[in-house]
VOBA-1610 file (N, C-alpha, C; in pm, whole numbers, padded with zeros to 5 digits, always signed):
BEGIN
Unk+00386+03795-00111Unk+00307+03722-00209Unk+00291+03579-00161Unk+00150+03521-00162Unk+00157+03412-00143Unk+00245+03275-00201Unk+00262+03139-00157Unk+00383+03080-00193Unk+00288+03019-00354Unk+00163+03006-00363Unk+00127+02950-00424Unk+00126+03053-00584Unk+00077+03205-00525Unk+00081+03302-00647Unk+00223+03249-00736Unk+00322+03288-00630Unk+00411+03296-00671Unk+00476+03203-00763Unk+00460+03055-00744Unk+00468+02994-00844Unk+00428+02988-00936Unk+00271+03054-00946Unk+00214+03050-01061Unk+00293+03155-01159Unk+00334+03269-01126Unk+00409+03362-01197Unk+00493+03292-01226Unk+00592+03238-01169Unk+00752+03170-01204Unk+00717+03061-01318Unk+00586+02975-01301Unk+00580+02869-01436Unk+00534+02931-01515Unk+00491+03057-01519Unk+00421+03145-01641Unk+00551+03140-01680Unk+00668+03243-01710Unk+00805+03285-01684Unk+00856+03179-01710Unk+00871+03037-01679Unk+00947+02930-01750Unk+00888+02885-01871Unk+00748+02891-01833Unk+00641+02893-01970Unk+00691+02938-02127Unk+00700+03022-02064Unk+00720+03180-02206Unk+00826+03159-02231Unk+00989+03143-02166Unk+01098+03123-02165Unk+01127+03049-02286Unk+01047+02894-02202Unk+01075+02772-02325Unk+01041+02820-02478Unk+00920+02880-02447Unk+00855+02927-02617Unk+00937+02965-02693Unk+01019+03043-02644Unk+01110+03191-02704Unk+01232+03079-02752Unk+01319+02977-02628Unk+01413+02910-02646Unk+01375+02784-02806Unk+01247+02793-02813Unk+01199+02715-02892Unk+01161+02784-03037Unk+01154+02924-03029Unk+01160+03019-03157Unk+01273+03032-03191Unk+01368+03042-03099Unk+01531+03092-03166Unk+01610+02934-03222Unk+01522+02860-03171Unk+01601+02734-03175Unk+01542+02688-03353Unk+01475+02735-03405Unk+01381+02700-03561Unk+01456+02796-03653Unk+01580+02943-03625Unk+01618+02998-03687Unk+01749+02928-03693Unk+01758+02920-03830Unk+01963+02861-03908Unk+02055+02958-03827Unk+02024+03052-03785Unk+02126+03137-03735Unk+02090+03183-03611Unk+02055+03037-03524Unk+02030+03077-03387Unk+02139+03135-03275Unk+02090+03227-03193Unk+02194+03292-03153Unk+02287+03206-03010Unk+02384+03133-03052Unk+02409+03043-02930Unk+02390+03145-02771Unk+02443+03237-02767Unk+02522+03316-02626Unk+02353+03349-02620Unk+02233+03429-02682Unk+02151+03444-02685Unk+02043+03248-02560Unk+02066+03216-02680Unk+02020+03057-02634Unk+02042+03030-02508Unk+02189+03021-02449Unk+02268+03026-02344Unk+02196+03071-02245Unk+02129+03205-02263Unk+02131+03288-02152Unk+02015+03281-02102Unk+01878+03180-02254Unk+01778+03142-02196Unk+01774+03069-02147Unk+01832+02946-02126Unk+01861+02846-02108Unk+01876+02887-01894Unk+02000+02935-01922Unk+01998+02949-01785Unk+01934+03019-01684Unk+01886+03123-01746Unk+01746+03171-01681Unk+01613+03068-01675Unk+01567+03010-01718Unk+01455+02863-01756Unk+01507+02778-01623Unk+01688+02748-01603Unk+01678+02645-01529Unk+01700+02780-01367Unk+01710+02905-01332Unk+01682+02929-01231Unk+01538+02923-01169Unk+01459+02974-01253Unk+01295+02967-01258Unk+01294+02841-01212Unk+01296+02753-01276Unk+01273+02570-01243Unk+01316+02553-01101Unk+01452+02618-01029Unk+01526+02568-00896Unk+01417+02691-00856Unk+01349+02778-00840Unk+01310+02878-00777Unk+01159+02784-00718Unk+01135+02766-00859Unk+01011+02678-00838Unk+01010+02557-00697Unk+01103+02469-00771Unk+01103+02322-00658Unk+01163+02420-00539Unk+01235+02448-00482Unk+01248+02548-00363Unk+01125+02568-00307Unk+01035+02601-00370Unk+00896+02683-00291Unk+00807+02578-00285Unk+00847+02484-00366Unk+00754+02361-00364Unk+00760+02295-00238Unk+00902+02265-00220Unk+00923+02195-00089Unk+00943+02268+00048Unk+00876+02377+00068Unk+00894+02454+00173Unk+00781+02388+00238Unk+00779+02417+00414Unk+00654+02339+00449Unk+00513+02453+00457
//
């Protein structure tokens, strides 16, 4: 896959991520371990991203 597709998928994917981290985050009984796990998936996407960014 090209380097450029590919990012475009991965900021789609951090895109959507945030949304979701941003729906659970408006419920009183947000799910922390839930939250957590978006959270850290959002920031691999992000290092996946700058990685491909700075390739030559």
């Amino acid at each position: 896959m090209p380097t450029e597709a590919r990012i475009r998928e991965l900021d789609s994917r951090h895109t959507h991520l945030e949304t979701r981290i941003e729906q659970e985050l408006k419920h009183p009984s947000a799910d922390t371990l839930q939250l957590a796990d978006l959270k850290r998936q959002k920031l691999r996407i992000k290092e996946q991203i700058e990685a491909l960014r700075r390739r030559p």
